[in-house]
C-alpha positions in Angstrom: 128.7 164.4 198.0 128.4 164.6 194.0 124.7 165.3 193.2 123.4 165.3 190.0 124.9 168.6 189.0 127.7 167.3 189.8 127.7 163.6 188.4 126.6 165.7 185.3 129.2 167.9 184.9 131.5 164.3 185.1 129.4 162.8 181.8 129.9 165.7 179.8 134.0 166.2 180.7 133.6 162.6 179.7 132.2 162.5 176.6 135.9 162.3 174.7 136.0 159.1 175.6 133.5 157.7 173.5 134.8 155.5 170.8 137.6 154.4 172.5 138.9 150.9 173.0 140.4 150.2 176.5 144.3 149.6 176.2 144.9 148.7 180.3 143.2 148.6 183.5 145.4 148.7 187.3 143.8 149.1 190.8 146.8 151.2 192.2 145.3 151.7 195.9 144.0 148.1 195.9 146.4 146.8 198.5 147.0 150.0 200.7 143.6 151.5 201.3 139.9 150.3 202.3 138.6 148.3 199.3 135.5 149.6 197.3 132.4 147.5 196.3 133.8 146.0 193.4 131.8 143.8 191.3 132.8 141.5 190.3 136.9 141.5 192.0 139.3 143.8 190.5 141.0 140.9 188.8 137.8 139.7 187.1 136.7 143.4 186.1 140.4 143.7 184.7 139.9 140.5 182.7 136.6 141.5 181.3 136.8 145.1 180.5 140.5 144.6 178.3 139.4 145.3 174.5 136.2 146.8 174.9 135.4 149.8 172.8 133.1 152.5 175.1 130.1 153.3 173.1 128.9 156.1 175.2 128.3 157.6 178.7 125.1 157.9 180.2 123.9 159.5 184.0 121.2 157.3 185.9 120.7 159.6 188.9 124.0 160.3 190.9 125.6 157.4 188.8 127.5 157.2 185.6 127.3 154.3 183.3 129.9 153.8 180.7 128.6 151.3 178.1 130.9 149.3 176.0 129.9 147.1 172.6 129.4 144.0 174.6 125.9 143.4 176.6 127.3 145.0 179.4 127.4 148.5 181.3 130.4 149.7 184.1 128.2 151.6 186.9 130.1 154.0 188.7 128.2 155.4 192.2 130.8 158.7 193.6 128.8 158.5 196.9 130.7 160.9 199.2 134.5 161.3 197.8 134.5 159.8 194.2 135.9 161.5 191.4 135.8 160.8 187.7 139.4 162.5 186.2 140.8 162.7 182.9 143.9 164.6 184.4 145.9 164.2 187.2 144.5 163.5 190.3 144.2 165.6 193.7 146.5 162.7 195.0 147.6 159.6 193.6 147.1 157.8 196.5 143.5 157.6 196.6 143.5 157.0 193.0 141.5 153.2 192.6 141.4 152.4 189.0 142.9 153.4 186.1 141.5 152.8 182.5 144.6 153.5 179.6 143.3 153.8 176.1 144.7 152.6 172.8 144.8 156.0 171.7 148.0 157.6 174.2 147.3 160.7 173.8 144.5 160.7 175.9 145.0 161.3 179.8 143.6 157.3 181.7 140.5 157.7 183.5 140.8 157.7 186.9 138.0 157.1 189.1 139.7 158.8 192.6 137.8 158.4 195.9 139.6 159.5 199.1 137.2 158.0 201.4 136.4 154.5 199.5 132.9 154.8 200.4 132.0 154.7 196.2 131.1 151.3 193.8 132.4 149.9 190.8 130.4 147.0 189.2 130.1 145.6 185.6 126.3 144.8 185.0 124.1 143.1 182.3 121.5 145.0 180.6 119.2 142.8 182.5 120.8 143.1 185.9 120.7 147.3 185.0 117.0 146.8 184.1 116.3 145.1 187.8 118.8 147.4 189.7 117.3 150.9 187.9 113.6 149.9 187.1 111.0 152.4 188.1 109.9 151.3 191.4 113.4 151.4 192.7 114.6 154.5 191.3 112.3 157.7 190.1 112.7 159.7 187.2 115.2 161.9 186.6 114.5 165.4 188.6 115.7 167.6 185.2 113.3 165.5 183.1 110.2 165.3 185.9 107.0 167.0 185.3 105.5 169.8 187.6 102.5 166.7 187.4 104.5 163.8 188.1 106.6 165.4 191.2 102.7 166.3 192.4 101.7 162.5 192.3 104.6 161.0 192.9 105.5 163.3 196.2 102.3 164.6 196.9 100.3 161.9 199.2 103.2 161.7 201.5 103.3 162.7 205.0 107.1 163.4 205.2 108.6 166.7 205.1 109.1 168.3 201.7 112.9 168.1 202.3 113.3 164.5 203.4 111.0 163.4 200.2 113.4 165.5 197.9 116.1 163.1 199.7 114.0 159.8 198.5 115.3 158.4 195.3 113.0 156.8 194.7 110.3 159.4 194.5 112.5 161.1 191.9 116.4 160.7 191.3 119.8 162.8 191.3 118.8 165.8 193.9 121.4 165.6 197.8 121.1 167.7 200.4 122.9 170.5 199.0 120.8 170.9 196.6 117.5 170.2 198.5 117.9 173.1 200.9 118.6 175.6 197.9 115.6 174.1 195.9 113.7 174.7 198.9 114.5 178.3 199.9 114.6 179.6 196.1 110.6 178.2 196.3 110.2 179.6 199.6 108.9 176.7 201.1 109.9 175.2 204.0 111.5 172.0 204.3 109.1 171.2 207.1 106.2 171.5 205.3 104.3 167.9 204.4 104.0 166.7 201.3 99.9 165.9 201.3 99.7 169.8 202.7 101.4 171.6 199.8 99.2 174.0 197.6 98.7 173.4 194.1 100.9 176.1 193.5 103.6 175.1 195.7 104.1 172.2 193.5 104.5 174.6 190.4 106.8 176.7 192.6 108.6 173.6 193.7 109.0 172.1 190.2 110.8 175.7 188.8 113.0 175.7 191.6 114.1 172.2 191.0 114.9 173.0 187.1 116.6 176.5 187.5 118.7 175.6 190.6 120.2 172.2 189.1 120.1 174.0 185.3 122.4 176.7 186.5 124.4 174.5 188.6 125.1 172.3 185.8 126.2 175.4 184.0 128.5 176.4 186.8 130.2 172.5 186.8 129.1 171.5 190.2 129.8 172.8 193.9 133.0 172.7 195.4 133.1 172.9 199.2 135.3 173.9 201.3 137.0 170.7 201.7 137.8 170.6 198.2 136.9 167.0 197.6 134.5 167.5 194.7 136.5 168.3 191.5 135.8 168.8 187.5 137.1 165.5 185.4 140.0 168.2 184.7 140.5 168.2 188.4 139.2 171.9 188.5 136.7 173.2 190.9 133.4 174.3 190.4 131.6 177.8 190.9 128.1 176.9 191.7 129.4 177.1 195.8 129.3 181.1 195.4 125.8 180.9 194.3 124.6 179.1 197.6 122.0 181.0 199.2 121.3 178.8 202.5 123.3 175.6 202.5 126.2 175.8 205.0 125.4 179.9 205.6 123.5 179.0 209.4 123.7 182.0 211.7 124.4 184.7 208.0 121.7 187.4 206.8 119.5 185.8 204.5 120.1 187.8 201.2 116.6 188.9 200.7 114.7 189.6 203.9 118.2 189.7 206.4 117.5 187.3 208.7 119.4 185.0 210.0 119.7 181.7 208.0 119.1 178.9 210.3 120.6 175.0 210.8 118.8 171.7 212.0 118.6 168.3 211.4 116.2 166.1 208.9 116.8 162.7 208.7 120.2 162.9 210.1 121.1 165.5 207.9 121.6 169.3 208.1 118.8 171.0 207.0 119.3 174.9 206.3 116.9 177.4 205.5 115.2 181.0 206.2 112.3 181.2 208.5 111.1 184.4 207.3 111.1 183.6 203.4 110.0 179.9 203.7 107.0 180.3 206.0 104.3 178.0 205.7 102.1 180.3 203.2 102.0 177.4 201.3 100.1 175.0 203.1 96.6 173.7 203.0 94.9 175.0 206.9 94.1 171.7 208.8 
């Protein structure tokens, strides 16, 4: 589930860790629960991450990348239940590596994921400059231009929602996210790409910078299953700002229809009929 809100939100509450050198490093769950994609095994990750000093913390889309002064980078993906902590976790259980510091007084980071569905992998700078080069992953949607989201989304036939979806069009925005782009734009996640107005595109663009801007200030969104949580294992407040996702069959807010549900992809898709009409579209 952690979008780039979200993944954000863990870079900043992890920022304290900078400059320090890494003490210890256990694999609690390893034995008890399903395995993530580690890379390369625990054991060797163990062996090669001992001594390293962390010499900052980046976001590459929905991943965060520790760096370390060696030539290489540790590439954490959340994908549906992963956590980053620096406090104790929901429950220790799911809790599938541990990183002590020299420096005690500092709570271990835990990376937590309930579901095991999440990645761990050491990379080169070269294997990170294959993995994350710009035909496999777009640019970052708080850094995208209102131009480059045009050219780079615009010739497409797909819906406006599934393209958001597309990583590789432009990085870091889920489907939580999508639908409330989409409906604070008033467009509808229907609508084709190569059929979208100029100004649809400036529309599309604001939506895409205030939605994740304010989500980011509100740490994140924490549904009702309470899986997402802060690196202080606290929740996040950006869920009482949702407008349309999850909120199928409710009054829309502004014109009091009723806020509807279907699937895109194989995801659920939510949105108001009413406010995200196809005004936008070019007539065929």
């Amino acid at each position: 589930m952690p979008e780039l809100p979200e993944v954000e939100t863990m870079r900043r509450g992890l920022e304290k860790i900078v400059g320090l050198r890494i003490h210890s490093v256990s694999f609690p769950a390893a034995k008890r629960l399903r395995s993530l994609l580690f890379k390369p095994s625990p054991q060797r990750l163990k062996t090669r991450l001992l001594s390293l000093v962390i010499t900052g913390i980046r976001r590459i889309g929905k991943r965060i990348v520790i760096d370390f002064n060696s030539d290489e980078s540790l590439v954490i993906e959340p994908r549906m239940t992963g956590l980053l902590l620096l406090a104790n976790s929901p429950s220790p259980e799911h809790n599938r590596v541990e990183i002590c510091f020299d420096d005690s007084s500092i709570h271990p980071l835990i990376y937590w994921d309930r579901r095991g569905l999440g990645t761990v992998q050491l990379l080169s700078v070269h294997t990170m400059s294959i993995l994350f080069n710009s035909n496999r992953i777009g640019p970052d949607a708080l850094l995208i231009t209102a131009e480059d989201l045009q050219c780079r989304l615009g010739r497409s036939r797909r819906p406006v929602k599934v393209a958001l979806l597309d990583q590789r069009g432009l990085s870091g925005i889920g489907n939580i996210y999508a639908s409330e782009i989409l409906f604070r734009a008033q467009i509808h996640p229907r609508a084709p790409c190569n059929r979208l107005l100029p100004q649809a595109w400036g529309r599309l663009h604001e939506s895409i910078q205030s939605v994740l801007r304010e989500a980011i200030q509100l740490k994140g969104s924490t549904l009702s299953d309470a899986t997402y949580r802060t690196p202080q294992n606290r929740s996040g407040g950006f869920q009482f700002h949702h407008q349309v996702y999850g909120k199928q069959g409710t009054s829309c807010f502004v014109c009091g229809n009723p806020i509807e549900r279907f699937v895109q992809a194989q995801r659920a898709t939510f949105a108001c009929p009413t406010c995200q009409n196809m005004r936008f579209l070019r007539k065929l």
